[in-house]
C-alpha positions in Angstrom: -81.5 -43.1 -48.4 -79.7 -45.6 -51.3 -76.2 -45.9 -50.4 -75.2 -45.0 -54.5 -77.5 -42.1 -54.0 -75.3 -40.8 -51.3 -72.1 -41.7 -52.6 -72.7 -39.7 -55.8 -74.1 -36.6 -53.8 -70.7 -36.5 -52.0 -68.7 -36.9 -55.1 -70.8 -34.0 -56.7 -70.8 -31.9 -53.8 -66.7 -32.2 -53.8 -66.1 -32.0 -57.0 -64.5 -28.6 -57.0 -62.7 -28.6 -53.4 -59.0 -29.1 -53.4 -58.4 -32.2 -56.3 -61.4 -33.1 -57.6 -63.9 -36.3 -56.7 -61.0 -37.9 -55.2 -60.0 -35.6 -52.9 -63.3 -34.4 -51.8 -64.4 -38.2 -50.7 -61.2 -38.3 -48.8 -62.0 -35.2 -46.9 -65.2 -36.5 -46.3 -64.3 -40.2 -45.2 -61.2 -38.5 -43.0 -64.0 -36.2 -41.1 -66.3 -39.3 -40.7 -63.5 -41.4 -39.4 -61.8 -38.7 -37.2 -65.6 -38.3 -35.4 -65.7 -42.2 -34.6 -61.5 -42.0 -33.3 -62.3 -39.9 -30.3 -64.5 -40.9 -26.7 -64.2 -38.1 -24.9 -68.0 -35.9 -26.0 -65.4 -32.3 -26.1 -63.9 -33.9 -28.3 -66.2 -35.5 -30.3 -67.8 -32.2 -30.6 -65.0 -30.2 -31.7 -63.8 -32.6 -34.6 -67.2 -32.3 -36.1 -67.8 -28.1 -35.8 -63.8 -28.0 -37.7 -64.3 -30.7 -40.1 -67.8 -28.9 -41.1 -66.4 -26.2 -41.2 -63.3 -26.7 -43.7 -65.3 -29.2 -45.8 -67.7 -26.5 -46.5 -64.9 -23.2 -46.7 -66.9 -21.7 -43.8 -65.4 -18.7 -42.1 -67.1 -19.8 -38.8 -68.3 -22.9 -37.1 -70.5 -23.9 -33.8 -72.5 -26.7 -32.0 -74.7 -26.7 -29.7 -75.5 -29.1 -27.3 -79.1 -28.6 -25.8 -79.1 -28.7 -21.4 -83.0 -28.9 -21.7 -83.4 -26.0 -19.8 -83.3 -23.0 -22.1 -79.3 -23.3 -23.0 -76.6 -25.2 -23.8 -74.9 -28.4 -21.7 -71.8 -27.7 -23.8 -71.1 -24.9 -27.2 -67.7 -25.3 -29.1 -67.1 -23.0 -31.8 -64.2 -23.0 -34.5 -62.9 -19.5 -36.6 -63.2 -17.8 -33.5 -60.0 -16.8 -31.4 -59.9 -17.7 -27.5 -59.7 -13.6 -26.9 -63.0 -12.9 -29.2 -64.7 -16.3 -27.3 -64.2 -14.4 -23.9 -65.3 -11.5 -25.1 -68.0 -12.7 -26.4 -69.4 -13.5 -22.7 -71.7 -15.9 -21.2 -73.4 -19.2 -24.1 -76.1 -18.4 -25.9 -79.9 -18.9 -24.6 -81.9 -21.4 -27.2 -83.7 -18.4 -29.1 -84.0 -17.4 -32.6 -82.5 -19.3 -35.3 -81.0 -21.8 -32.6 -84.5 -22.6 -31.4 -85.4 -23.2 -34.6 -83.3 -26.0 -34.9 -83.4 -27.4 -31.6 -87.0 -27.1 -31.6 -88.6 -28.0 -35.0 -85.4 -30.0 -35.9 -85.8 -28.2 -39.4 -82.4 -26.7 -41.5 -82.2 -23.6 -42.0 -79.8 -22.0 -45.2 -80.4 -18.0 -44.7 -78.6 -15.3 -47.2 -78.3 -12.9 -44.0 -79.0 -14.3 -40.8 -79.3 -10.7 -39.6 -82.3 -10.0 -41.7 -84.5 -13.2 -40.6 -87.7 -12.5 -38.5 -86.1 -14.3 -35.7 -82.2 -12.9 -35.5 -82.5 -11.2 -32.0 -79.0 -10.0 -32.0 -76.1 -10.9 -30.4 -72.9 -9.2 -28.1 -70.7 -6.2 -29.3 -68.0 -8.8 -29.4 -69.5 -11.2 -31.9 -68.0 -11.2 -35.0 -70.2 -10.3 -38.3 -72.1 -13.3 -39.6 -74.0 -12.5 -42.9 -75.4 -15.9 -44.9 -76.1 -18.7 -42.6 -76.3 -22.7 -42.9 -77.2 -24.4 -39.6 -79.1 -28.1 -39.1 -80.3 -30.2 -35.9 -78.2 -33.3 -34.6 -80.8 -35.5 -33.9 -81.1 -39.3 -32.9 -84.0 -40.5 -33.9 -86.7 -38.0 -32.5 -84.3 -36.9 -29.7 -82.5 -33.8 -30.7 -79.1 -33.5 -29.5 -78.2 -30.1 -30.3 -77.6 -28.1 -33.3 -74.5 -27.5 -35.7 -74.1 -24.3 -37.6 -71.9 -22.3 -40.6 -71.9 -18.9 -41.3 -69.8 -16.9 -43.9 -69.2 -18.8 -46.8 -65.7 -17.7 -48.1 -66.4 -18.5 -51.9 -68.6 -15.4 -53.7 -72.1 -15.7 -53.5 -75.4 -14.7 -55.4 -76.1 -11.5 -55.7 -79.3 -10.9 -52.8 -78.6 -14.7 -52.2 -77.0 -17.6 -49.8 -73.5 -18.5 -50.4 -74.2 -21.7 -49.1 -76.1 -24.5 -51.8 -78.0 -27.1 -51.5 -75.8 -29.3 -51.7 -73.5 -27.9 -49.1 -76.6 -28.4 -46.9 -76.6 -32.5 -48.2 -73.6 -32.7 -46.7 -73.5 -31.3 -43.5 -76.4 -33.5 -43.2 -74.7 -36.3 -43.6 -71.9 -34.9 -41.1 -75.1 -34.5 -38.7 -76.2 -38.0 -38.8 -73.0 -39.6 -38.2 -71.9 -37.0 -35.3 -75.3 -38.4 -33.9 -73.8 -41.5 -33.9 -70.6 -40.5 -32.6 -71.9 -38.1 -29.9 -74.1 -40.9 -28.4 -71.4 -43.4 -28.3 -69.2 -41.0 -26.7 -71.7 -40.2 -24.2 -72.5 -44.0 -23.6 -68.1 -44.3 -23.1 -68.1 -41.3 -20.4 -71.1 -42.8 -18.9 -69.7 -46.3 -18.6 -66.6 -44.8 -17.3 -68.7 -43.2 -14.5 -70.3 -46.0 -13.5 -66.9 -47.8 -13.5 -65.4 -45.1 -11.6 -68.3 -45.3 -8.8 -67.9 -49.0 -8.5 -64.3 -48.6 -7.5 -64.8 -46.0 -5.2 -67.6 -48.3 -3.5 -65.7 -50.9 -3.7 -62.4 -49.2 -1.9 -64.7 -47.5 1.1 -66.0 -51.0 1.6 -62.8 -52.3 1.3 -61.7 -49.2 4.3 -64.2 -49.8 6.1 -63.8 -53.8 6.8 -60.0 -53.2 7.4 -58.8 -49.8 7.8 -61.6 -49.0 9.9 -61.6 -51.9 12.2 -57.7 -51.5 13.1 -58.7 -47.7 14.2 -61.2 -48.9 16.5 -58.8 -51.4 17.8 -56.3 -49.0 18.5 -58.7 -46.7 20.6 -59.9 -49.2 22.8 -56.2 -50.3 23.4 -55.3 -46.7 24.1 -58.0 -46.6 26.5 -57.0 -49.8 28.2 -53.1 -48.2 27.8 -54.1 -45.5 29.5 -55.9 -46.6 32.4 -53.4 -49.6 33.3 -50.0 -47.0 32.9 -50.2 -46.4 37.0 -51.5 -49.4 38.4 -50.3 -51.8 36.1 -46.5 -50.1 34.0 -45.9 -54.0 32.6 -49.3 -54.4 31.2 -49.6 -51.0 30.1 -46.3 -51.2 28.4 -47.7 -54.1 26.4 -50.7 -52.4 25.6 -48.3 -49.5 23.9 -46.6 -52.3 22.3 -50.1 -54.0 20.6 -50.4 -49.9 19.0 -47.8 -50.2 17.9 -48.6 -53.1 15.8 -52.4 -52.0 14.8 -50.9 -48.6 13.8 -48.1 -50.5 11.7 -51.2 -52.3 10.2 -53.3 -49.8 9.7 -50.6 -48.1 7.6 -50.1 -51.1 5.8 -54.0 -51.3 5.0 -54.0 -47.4 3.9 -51.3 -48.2 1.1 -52.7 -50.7 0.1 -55.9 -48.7 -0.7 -53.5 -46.5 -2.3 -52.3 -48.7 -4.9 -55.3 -49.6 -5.7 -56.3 -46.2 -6.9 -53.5 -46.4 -9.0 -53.0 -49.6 -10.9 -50.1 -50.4 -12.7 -49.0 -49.4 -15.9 -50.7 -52.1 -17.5 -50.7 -49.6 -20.8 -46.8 -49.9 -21.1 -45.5 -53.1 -19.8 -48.8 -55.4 -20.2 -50.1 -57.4 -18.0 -47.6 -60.7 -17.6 -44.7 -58.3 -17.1 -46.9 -56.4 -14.2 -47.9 -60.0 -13.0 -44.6 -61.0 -12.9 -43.0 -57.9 -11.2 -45.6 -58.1 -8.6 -44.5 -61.7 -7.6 -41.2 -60.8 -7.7 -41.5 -57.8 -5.0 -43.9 -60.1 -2.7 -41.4 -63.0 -3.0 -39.0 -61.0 -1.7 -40.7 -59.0 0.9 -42.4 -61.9 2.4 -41.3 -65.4 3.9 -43.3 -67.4 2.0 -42.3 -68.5 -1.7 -44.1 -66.5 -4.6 -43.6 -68.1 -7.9 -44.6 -66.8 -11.0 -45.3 -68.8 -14.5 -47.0 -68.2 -18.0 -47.5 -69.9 -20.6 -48.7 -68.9 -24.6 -50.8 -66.3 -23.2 -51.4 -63.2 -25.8 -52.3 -59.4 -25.3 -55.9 -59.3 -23.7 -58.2 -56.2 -23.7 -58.0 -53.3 -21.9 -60.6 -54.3 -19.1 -59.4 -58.3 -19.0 -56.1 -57.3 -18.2 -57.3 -54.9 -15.5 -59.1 -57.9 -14.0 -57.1 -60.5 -14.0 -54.6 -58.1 -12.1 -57.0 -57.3 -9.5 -57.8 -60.7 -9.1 -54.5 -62.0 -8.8 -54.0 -59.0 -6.2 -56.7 -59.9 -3.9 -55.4 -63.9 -4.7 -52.0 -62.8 -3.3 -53.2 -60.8 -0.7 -55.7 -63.3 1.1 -52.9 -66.3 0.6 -49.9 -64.2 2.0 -51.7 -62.0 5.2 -55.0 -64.1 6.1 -53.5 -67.7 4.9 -50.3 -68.0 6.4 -49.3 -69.6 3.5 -45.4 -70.9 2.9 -45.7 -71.6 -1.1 -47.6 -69.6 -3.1 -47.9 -70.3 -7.3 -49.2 -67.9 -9.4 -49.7 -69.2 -13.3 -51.4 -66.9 -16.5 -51.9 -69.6 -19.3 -52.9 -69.0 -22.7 -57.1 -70.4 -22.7 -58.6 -70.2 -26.0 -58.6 -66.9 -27.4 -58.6 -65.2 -23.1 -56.5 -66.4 -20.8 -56.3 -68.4 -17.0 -55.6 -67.4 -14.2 -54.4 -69.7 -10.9 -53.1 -69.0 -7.6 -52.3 -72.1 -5.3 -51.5 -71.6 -1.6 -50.3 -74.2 0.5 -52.1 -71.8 3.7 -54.8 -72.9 5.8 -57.5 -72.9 3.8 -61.3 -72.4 4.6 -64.8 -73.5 4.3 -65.8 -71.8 1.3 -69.4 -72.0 2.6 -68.9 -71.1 6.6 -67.5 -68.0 4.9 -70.1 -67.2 3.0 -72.9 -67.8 6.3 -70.1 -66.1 8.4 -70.8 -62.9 6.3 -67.1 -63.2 5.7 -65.8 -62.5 2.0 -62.3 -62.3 2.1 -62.2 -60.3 -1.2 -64.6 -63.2 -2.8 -67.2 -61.5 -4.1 -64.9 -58.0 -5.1 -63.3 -61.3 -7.8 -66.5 -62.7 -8.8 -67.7 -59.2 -9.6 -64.4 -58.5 -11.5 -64.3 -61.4 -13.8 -68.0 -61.2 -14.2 -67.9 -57.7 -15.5 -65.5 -58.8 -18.5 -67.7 -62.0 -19.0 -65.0 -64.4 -17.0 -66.0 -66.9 -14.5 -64.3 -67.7 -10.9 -63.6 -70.6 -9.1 -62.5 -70.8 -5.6 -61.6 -74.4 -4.1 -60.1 -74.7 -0.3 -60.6 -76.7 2.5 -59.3 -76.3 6.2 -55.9 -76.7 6.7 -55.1 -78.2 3.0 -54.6 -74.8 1.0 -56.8 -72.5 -1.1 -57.1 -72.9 -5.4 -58.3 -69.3 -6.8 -58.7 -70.0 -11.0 -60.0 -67.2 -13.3 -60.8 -67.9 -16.8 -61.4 -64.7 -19.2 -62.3 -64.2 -22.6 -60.5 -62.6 -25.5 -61.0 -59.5 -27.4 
């Protein structure tokens, strides 16, 4: 369809609607845009059933979103109240007129809905619909679901549909873009799923190499507690003494897990104030000296910033608990339109490669996977008793 083509249909079509041409293509562009604002799909779904519904002076407003089982994965309505939607009862099934659209992806502009060979009825509750405009959302053959008006406020025809052909143009158009919209949105809470699941296999790993090993350690020295506390009261005494410890550690493993279900507030303060506060608490709850610089380095993306956090994090962690390490140097410096990251430890180092045949990570891969999934790349440089060089390069937006 020509772009003029369109442009002039919409200017006809809202000619008469609150200020003339003008108006009517602001209306129109300020539905389209408000469809593209949102991510969440309930969302996404209720912008388009209001703005179809006030662009065309409808008294009521629906869509459909097929579950491919005879109903509907998710129905949002607009004109009704919340007391008449419970009332109302259960969703519809997919028959009549809304199997008609699902199901031969057809429109369908009716003068009395009621009076179609199809109309099975509906509950005591539903309100009166008379002339009826409804079309499929489809992408490509795939039809999503189905979005419909009913009562046109403006008089109509006598014996005929308040709603024009032209008012059917245009909630075509609305149809195609909330196509576009409703699949990116479902794409966003898809990848958001995935992202979810990552962390949460990521954490129970991350339980089960530490958490889980101190428990275990902690039984058997109970055991050996227990059966030295007659025989041996010095040894067993000791024992108590090493739970003691494992239980401090364990505790100390748990909040860490807990902290990294909830990251920082990278939202409000960004993500070289977070850096920096970080440092600053470690520096002061550890022995070792944690320094913190940055240089040039600019507001990064949502996901970049998440990364390079985590990364420093696990950085940090591995130099200051496995490491031993008396200095440790963080920097974040501006690297072409991203940024680098670089933590230094003076600690023990390690054979990068024993680790790896050891089956030993030490958070290693967790990084690589973290500045791989926002197309980064990391470095790790360390040798045995000379200190460990973790650097982090990420793109920009």
């Amino acid at each position: 369809m020509p772009t003029g083509w369109r442009v002039g249909t919409v200017m006809a079509m809202t000619k008469g609607r609150g200020g003339g041409p003008g108006a009517g293509l602001s209306r129109v562009s300020g539905a389209l845009l408000a469809m593209s604002r949102h991510l969440e799909v309930r969302d996404v779904l209720k912008t388009i059933v209001v703005s179809a519904r006030e662009l065309l002076d409808a008294e009521y407003a629906a869509l459909g979103v097929s579950d491919d089982h005879g109903g509907f994965a998710q129905f949002v309505v607009d004109g009704v109240s919340d007391e008449q939607w419970k009332a109302i009862g259960p969703l519809p099934r997919q028959h009549g007129i809304l199997a008609a659209m699902l199901k031969d992806a057809t429109p369908q502009r009716l003068a009395d809905v009621r009076r179609d060979v199809r109309f099975e009825g509906w509950p005591s509750a539903h309100p009166e619909m008379s002339d009826f405009l409804g079309l499929p959302i489809a992408d490509g053959d795939e039809v999503l679901g189905a979005v419909f008006l009913a009562n046109k406020r403006c008089p109509k025809p006598e014996g005929g549909c308040g709603f024009t052909a032209e008012d059917e143009e245009l909630l075509a158009i609305l149809a195609q873009h909330a196509a576009i919209a409703l699949t990116n949105a479902r794409l966003y809470e898809r990848s958001r799923e995935l992202t979810i699941a990552g962390e949460r296999a990521r954490l129970a790993h991350e339980l089960h190499d530490a958490v889980s090993q101190k428990l275990f350690s902690l039984r058997l020295t109970a055991q050996a507690a227990t059966a030295l506390v007659d025989r041996d009261p010095g040894r067993a005494k000791d024992e108590l003494q090493q739970i003691a410890l494992l239980a401090a550690e364990a505790t100390d493993e748990l909040r860490s897990a807990v902290v990294e279900l909830r990251p920082a507030a990278l939202d409000e303060d960004g993500l070289v104030a977070t850096l920096r506060t970080q440092v600053q608490v470690l520096d002061r709850a550890h022995t070792a000296q944690v320094a913190f610089a940055c240089h040039g380095v600019r507001a990064l993306p949502a996901a970049q910033e998440g990364a390079v956090l985590r990364v420093a994090q696990e950085a940090l962690h591995n130099a200051l608990r496995h490491a031993d390490a008396r200095q440790v140097d963080v920097t974040l410096t501006r690297h072409g339109q991203g940024a680098r990251l670089r933590v230094t430890d003076d600690g023990r180092g390690f054979d990068p490669s024993a680790v790896r045949r050891a089956g030993r990570h030490l958070g290693l891969v967790s990084m690589r996977d973290r500045a791989g999934g926002v197309g980064g790349a990391l470095t790790v440089e360390s040798v045995p008793g000379k200190g460990t060089v973790i650097e982090m390069e990420v793109p920009g937006g």
